[in-house]
Kinemage of the C-alpha trace (Angstrom):
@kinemage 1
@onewidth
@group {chain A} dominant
@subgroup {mainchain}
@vectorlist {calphas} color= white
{ca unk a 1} P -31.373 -116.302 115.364
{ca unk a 2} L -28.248 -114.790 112.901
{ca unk a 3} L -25.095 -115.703 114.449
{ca unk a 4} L -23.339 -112.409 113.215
{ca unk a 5} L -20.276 -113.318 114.859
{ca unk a 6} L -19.885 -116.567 113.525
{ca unk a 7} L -21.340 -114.786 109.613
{ca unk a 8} L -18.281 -111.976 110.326
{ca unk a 9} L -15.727 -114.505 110.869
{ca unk a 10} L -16.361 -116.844 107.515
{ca unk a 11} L -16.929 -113.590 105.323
{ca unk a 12} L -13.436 -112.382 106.516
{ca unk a 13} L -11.982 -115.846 106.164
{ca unk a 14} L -13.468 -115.652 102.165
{ca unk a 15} L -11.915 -112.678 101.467
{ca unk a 16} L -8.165 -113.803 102.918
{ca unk a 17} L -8.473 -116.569 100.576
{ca unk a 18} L -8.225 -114.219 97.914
{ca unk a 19} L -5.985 -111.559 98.649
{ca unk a 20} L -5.119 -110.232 95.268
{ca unk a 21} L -8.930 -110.176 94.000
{ca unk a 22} L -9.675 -108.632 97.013
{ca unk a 23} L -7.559 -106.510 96.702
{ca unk a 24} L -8.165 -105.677 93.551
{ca unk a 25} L -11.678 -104.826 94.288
{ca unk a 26} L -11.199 -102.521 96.915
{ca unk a 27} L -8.772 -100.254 94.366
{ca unk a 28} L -11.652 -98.815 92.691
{ca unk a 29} L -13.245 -97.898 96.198
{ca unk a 30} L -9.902 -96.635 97.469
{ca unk a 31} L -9.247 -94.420 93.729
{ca unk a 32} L -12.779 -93.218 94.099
{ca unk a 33} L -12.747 -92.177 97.984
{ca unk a 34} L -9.008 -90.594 97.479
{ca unk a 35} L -10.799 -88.749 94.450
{ca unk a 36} L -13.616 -87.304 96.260
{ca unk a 37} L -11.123 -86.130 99.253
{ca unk a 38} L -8.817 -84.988 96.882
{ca unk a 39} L -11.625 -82.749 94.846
{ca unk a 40} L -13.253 -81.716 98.199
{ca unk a 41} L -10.387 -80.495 99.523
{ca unk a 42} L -9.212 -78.389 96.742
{ca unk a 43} L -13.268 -77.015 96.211
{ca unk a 44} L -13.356 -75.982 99.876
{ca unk a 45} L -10.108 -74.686 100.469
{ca unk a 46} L -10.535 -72.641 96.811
{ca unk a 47} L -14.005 -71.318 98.394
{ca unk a 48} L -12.764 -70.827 101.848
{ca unk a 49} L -9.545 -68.538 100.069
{ca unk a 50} L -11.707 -66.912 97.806
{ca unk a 51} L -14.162 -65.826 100.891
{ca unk a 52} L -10.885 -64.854 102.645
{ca unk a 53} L -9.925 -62.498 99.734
{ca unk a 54} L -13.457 -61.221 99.467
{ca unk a 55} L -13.714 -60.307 104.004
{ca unk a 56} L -10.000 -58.423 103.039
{ca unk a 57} L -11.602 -55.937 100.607
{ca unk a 58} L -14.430 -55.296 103.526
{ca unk a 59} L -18.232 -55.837 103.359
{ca unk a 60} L -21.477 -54.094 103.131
{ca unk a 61} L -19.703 -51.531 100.794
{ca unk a 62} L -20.627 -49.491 97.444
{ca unk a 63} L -18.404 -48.476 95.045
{ca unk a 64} L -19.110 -44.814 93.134
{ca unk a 65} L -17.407 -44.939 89.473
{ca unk a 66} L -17.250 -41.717 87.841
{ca unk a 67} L -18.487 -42.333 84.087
{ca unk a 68} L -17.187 -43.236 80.997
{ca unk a 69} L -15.375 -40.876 78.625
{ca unk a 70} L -15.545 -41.382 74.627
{ca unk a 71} L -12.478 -40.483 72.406
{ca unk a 72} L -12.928 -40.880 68.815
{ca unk a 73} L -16.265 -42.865 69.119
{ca unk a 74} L -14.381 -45.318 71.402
{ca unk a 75} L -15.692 -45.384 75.406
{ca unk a 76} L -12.480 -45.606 77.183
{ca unk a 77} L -14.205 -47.588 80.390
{ca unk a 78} L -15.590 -46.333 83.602
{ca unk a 79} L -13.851 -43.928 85.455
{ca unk a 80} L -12.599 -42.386 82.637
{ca unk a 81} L -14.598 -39.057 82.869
{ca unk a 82} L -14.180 -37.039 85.887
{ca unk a 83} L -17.875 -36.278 87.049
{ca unk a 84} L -17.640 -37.319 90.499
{ca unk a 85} L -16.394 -34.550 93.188
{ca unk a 86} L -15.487 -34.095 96.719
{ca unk a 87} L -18.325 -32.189 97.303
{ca unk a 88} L -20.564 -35.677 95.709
{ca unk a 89} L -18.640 -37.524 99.150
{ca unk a 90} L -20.093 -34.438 101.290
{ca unk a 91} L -23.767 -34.606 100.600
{ca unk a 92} L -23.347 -38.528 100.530
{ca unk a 93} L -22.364 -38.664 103.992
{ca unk a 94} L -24.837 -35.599 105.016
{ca unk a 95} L -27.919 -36.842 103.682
{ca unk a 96} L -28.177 -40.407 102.795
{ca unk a 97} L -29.724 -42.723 105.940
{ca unk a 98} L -27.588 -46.024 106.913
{ca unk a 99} L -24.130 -45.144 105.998
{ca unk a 100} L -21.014 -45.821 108.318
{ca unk a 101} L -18.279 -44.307 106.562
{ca unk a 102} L -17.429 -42.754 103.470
{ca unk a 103} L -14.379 -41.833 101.522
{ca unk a 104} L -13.457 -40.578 98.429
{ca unk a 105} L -10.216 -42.473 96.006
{ca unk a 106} L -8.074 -41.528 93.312
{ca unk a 107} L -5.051 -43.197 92.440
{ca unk a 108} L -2.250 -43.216 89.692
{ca unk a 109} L 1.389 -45.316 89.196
{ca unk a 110} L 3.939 -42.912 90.777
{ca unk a 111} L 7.531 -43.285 91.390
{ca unk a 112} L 8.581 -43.474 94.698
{ca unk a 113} L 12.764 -42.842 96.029
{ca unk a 114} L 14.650 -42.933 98.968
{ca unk a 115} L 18.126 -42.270 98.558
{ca unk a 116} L 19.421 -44.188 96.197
{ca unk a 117} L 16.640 -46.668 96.598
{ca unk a 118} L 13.530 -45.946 93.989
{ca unk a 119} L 10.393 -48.272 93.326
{ca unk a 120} L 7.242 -47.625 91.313
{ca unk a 121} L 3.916 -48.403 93.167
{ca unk a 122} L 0.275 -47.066 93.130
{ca unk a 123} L -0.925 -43.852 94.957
{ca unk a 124} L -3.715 -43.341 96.066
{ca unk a 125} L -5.220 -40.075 97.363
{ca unk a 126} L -8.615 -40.786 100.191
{ca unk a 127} L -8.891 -39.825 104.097
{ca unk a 128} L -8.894 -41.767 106.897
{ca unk a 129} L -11.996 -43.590 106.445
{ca unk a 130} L -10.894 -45.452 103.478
{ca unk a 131} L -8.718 -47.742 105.692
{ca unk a 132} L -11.326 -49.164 107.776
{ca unk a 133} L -13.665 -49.204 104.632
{ca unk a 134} L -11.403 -51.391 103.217
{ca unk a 135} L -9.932 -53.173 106.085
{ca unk a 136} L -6.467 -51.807 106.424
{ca unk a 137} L -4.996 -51.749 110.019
{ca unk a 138} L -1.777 -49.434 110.896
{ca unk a 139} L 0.732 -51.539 112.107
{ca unk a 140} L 2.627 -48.709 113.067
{ca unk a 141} L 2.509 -45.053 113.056
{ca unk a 142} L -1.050 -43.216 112.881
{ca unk a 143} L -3.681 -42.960 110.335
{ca unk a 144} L -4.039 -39.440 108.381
{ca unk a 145} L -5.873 -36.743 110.552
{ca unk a 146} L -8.602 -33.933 109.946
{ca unk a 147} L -6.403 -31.621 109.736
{ca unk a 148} L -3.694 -33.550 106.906
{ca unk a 149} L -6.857 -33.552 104.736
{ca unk a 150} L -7.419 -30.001 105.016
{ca unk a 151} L -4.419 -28.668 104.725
{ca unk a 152} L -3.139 -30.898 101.944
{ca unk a 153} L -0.345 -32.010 104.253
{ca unk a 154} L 2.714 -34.112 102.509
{ca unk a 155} L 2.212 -37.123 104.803
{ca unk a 156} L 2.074 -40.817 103.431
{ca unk a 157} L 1.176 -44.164 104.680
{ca unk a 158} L 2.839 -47.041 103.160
{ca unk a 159} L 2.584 -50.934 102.452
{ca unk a 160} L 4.740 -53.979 103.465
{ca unk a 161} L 5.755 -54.221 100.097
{ca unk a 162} L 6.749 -50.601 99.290
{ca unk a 163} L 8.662 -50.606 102.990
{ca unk a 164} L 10.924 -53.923 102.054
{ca unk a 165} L 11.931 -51.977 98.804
{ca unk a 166} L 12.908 -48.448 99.613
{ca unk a 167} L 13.867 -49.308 102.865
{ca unk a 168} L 14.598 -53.073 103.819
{ca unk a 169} L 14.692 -53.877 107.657
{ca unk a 170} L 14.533 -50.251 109.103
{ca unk a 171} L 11.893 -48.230 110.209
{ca unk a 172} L 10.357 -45.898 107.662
{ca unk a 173} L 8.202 -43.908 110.371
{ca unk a 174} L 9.004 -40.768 110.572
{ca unk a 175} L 11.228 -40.953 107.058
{ca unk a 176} L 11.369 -38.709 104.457
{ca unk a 177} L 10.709 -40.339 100.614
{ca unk a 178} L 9.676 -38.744 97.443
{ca unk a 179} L 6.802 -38.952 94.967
{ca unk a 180} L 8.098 -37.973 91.915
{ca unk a 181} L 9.242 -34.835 93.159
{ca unk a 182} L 7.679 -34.238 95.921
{ca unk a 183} L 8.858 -34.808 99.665
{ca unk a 184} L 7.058 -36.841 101.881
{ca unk a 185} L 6.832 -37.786 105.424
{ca unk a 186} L 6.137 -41.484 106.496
{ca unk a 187} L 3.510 -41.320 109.147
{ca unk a 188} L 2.425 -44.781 108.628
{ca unk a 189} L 2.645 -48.699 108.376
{ca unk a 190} L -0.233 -50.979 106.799
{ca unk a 191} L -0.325 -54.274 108.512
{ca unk a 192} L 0.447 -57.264 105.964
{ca unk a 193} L -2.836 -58.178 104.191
{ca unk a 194} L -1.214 -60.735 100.916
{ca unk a 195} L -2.302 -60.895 97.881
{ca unk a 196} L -6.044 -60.874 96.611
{ca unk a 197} L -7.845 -63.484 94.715
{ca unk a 198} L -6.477 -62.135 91.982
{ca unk a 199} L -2.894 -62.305 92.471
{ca unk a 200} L -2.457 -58.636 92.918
{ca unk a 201} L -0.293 -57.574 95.743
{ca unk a 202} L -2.296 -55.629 98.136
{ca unk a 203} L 0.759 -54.316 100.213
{ca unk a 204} L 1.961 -53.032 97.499
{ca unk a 205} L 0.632 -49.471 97.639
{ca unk a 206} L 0.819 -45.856 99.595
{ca unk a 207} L -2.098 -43.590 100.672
{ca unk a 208} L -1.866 -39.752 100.470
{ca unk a 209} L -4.795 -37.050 101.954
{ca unk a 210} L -7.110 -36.603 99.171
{ca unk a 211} L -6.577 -32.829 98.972
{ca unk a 212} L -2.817 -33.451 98.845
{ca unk a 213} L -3.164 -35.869 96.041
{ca unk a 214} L -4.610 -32.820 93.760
{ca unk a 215} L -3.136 -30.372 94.810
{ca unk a 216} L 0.344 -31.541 94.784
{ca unk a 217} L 1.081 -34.949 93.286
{ca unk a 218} L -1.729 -35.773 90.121
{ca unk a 219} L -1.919 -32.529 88.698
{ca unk a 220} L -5.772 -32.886 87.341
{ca unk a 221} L -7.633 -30.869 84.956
{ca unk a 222} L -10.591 -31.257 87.061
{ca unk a 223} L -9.609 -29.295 91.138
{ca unk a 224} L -12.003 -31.138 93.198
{ca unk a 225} L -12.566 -34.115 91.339
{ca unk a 226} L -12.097 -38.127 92.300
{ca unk a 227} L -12.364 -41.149 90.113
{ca unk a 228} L -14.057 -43.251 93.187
{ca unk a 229} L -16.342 -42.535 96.373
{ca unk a 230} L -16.165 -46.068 98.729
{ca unk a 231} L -19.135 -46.504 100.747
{ca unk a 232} L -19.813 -48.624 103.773
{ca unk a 233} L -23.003 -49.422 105.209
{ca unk a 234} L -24.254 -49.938 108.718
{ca unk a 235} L -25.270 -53.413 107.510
{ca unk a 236} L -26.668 -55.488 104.839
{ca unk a 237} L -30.019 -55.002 105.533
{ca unk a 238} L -29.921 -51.100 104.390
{ca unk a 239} L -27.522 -51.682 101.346
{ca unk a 240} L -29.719 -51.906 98.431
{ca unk a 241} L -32.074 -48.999 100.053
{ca unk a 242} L -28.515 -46.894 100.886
{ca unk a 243} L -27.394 -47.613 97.069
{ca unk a 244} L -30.926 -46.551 95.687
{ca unk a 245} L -30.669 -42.761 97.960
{ca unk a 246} L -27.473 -42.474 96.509
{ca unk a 247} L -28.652 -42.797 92.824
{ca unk a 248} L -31.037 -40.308 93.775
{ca unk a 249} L -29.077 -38.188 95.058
{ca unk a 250} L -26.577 -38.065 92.819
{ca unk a 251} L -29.081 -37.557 89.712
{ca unk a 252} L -29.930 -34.533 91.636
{ca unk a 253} L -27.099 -33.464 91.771
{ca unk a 254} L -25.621 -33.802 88.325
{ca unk a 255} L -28.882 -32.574 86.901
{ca unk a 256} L -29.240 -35.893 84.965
{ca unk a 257} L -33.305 -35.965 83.256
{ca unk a 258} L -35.321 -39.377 83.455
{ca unk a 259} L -34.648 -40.241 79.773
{ca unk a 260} L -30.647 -39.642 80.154
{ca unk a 261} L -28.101 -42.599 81.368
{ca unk a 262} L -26.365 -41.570 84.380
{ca unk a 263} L -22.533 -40.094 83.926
{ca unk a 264} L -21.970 -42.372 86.997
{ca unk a 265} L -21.910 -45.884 88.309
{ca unk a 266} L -22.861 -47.622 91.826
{ca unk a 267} L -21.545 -51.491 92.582
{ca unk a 268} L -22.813 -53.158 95.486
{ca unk a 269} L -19.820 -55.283 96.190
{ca unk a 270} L -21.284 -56.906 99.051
{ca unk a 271} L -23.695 -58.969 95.730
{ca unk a 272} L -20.527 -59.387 93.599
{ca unk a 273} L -18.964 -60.796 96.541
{ca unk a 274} L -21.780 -63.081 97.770
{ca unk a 275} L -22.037 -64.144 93.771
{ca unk a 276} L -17.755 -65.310 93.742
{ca unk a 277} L -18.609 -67.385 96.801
{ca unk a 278} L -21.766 -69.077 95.733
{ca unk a 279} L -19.770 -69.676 92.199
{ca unk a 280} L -16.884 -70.963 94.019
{ca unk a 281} L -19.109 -73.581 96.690
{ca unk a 282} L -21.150 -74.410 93.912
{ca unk a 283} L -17.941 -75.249 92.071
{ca unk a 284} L -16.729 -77.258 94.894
{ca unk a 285} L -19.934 -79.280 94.873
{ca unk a 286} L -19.288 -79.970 91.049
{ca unk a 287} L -15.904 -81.421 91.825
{ca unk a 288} L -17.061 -83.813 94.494
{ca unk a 289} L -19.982 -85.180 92.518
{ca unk a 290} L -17.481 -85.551 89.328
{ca unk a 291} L -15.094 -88.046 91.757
{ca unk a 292} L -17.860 -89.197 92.720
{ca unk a 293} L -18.477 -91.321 89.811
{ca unk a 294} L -15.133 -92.967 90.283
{ca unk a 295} L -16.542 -94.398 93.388
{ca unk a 296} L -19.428 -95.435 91.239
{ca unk a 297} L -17.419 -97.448 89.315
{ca unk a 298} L -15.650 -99.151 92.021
{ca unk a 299} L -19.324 -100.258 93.193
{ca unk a 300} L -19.510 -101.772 89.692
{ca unk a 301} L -16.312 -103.668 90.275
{ca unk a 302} L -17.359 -104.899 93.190
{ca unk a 303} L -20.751 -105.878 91.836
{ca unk a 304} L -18.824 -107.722 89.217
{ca unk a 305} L -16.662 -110.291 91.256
{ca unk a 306} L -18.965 -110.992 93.966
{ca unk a 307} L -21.306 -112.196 91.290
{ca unk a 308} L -18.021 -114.208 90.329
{ca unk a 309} L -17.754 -115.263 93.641
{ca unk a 310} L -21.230 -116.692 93.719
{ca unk a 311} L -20.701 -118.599 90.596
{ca unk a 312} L -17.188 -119.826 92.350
{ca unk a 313} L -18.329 -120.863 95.560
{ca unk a 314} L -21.783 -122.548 94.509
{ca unk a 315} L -21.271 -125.827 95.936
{ca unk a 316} L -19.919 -124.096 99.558
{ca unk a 317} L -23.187 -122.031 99.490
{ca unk a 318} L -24.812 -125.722 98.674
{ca unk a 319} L -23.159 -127.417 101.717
{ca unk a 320} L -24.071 -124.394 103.948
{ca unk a 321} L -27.890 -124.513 103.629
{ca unk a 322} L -27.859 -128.528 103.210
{ca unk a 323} L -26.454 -128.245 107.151
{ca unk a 324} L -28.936 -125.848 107.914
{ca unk a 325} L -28.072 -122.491 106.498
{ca unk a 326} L -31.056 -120.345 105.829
{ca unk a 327} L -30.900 -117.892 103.016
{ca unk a 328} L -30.815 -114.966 105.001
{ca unk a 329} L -27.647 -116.217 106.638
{ca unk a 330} L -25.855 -116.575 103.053
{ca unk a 331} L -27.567 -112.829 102.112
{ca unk a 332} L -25.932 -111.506 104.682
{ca unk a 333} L -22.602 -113.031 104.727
{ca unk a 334} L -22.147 -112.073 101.024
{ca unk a 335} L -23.576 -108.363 101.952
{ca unk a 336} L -20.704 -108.010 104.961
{ca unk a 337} L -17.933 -109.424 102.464
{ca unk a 338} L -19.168 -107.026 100.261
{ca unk a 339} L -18.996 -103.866 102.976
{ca unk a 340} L -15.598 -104.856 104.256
{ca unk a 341} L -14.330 -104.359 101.041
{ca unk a 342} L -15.980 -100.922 100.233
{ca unk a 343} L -14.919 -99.923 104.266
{ca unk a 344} L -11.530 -100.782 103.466
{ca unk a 345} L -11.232 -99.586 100.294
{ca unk a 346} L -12.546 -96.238 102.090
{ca unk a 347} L -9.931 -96.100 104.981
{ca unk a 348} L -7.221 -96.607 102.713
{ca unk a 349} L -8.539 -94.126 100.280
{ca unk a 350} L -9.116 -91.641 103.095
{ca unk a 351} L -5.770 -91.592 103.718
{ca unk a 352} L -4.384 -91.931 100.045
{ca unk a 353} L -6.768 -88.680 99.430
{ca unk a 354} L -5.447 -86.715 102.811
{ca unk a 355} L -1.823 -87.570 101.212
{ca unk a 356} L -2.239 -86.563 97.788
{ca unk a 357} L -4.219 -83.427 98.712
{ca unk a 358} L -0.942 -82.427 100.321
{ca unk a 359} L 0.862 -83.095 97.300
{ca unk a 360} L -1.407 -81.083 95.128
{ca unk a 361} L -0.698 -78.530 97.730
{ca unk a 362} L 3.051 -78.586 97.511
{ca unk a 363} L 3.431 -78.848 93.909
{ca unk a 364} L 0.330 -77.011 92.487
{ca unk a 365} L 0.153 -74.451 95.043
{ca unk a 366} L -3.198 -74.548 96.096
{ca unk a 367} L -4.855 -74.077 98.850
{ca unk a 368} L -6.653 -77.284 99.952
{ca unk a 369} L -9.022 -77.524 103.316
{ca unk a 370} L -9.630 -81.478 104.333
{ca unk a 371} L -12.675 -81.097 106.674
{ca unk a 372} L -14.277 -84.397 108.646
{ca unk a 373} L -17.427 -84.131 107.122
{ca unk a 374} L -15.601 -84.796 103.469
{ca unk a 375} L -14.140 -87.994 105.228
{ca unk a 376} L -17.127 -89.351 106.775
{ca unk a 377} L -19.113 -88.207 103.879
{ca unk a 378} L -16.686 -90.448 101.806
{ca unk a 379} L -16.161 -93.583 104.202
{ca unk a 380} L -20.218 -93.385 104.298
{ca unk a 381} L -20.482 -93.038 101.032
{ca unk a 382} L -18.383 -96.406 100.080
{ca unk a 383} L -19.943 -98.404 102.678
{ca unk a 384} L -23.425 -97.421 100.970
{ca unk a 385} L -21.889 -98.232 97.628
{ca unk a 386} L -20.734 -101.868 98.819
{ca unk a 387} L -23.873 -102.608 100.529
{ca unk a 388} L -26.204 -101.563 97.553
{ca unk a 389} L -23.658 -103.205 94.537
{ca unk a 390} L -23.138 -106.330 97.071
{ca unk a 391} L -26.720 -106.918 97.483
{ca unk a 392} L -27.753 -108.389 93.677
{ca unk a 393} L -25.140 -111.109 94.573
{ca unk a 394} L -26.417 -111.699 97.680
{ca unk a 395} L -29.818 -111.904 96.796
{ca unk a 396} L -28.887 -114.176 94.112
{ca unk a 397} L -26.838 -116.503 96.251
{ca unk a 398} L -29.873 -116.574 98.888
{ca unk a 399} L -32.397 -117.839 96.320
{ca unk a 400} L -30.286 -121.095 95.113
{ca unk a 401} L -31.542 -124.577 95.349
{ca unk a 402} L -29.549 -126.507 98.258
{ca unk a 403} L -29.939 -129.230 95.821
{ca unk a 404} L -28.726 -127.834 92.086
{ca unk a 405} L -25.875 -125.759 93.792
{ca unk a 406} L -24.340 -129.739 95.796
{ca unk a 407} L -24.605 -130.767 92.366
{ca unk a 408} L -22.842 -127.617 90.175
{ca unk a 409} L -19.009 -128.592 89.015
């Protein structure tokens, strides 16, 4: 029978002997482990912030772009020519089946004053739907009413960003600002939400009732007309049959023959979304099989001196079998020198990797997530490497001759 014990003991006794090659050994484990935490935890936490962002602008929803306009022969982008309308919102929400809310959005870059306080921020003109559409909470105050949409009421509801400006630690409820020149009461406070995946500040903004917006504060060419309708649906499962009523509907509407483009657009968010976070986790996965090559290498290493080793300690393995070794005993003690070394080349490079992902979150400021399954996965990972690179040289050492290996100088 294996004494494992007694196996254990002598392959931790070899190693001691040589503390600096062991040593030396285990660096390419510990580099390769610290590398694969390191990657991992800037992949997930990446994803994780990027599905964050994504919950923040809401889900299940379709965004309406009015269409293009040309100037000179040069299309100036969606949104660009006003051919979407209030009334478009209306027989959205009256006859297409699986919709939760609807609202319509235009915005432009206004200046905004209090006293002698002024800052320049975007407007945007919509109804009360729009904040729960895209996931807005009131953190103080109320949300715009039926009857501030219908009577084009001079009420606003302001961001974080635009209340630390204009009015620094005080209360704006119930304050009195302008845009441009018109006076407006502060009926409401947006909760904090940060900044989106793409760096814009999303506190840094003020809604106005839709009516109020063109009646008062854009001035448009067009009475009646928007530049966005937001829709949310009941869930996922009626999106793409929602988005294809609305196409319908709005073809109808617009009078828009089978052989001519439409003078509109519809984005399913909720697949652009899903498409960011799939890029982002498959990203993720890139940068943990790219470290994972450095732990590859430190296999190769360790290949590489416990074939050394062999050569080294020829006679020893000699002297073992001539007193009775078999050559599954010397197989195996070479295999478990070979795992201690990838195991504690792994714990130290689990914690080398924890560290530095800190540091790359200090300095670089990212976001990183460290998550146990990227620390067994790694520890697991090195003790495979050192069993599968250790096992040439022990298979090698098992198969010499008692005889030639007394005899090798």
């Amino acid at each position: 029978m294996i004494d494992i014990k007694s196996i254990l003991k002598m392959a931790i006794v070899s190693l001691k002997v040589n503390k600096m090659r062991s040593a030396l050994t285990s660096l390419g484990i510990i580099i390769g482990v610290s590398a694969v935490i390191i990657m991992l935890a800037v992949g997930t936490g990446s994803s994780q912030k990027i599905a964050k962002d994504m919950e923040s602008m809401g889900s299940n929803l379709l965004m309406i772009r009015s269409a293009s306009a040309t100037s000179g022969g040069v299309r100036m982008g969606m949104g660009t020519r006003p051919t979407l309308t209030l009334k478009d919102t209306e027989a959205i929400a009256k006859n297409c089946r699986g919709l939760l809310a609807i609202a319509p959005y235009s915005s432009e870059a206004k200046q905004l004053t209090y006293g002698n306080q002024n800052w320049s921020t975007s407007i945007g003109g919509t109804t009360a739907d729009y904040l729960f559409i895209r996931n807005y909470e009131i953190a103080s105050g109320r949300n715009f009413l039926p009857e501030d949409i219908q009577n084009a009421s001079k009420v606003v509801i302001i961001g974080n960003t635009v209340a630390t400006e204009l009015f620094g630690d005080v209360d704006p409820i119930g304050k009195t600002m302008r845009i441009g020149n018109v006076p407006f009461n502060i009926i409401g406070l947006l909760k904090t939400k940060g900044q989106s995946g793409m760096g814009m500040d999303q506190d840094d903004l003020a809604f106005i009732p839709i009516t109020t917006a063109q009646r008062r504060v854009f001035g448009t060419s067009f009475p009646g007309t928007v530049t966005m309708i937001n829709v949310k649906a009941q869930n996922d499962e009626v999106l793409n049959s929602l988005q294809t009523e609305i196409e319908e509907l709005l073809r109808q509407r617009h009078h828009i023959g089978k052989t001519q483009d439409d003078d509109f657009e519809v984005r399913n968010l909720s697949e652009m979304q899903e498409t960011i976070k799939s890029s982002a986790r498959t990203m993720s996965i890139m940068l943990g099989a790219i470290a994972s090559v450095s732990l590859l290498v430190g296999g190769i290493g360790i290949m590489n001196i416990m074939l050394v080793s062999v050569t080294e300690r020829t006679k020893e393995i000699g002297i073992r079998m001539a007193i009775g070794a078999k050559a599954s005993d010397i197989r195996i003690q070479f295999l478990i020198e070979s795992f201690i070394l990838s195991i504690i080349g792994g714990l130290i490079g689990v914690l080398t990797g924890v560290i530095g992902s800190y540091l790359v979150k200090i300095f670089a400021g990212t976001s990183i997530a460290i998550t146990s399954s990227s620390i067994i996965l790694s520890l697991g990972f090195s003790g495979f490497i050192g069993v599968i690179f250790g096992y040439y040289p022990a298979y090698k050492a098992s198969l010499l001759n008692p005889i030639d290996a007394l005899r090798y100088e």
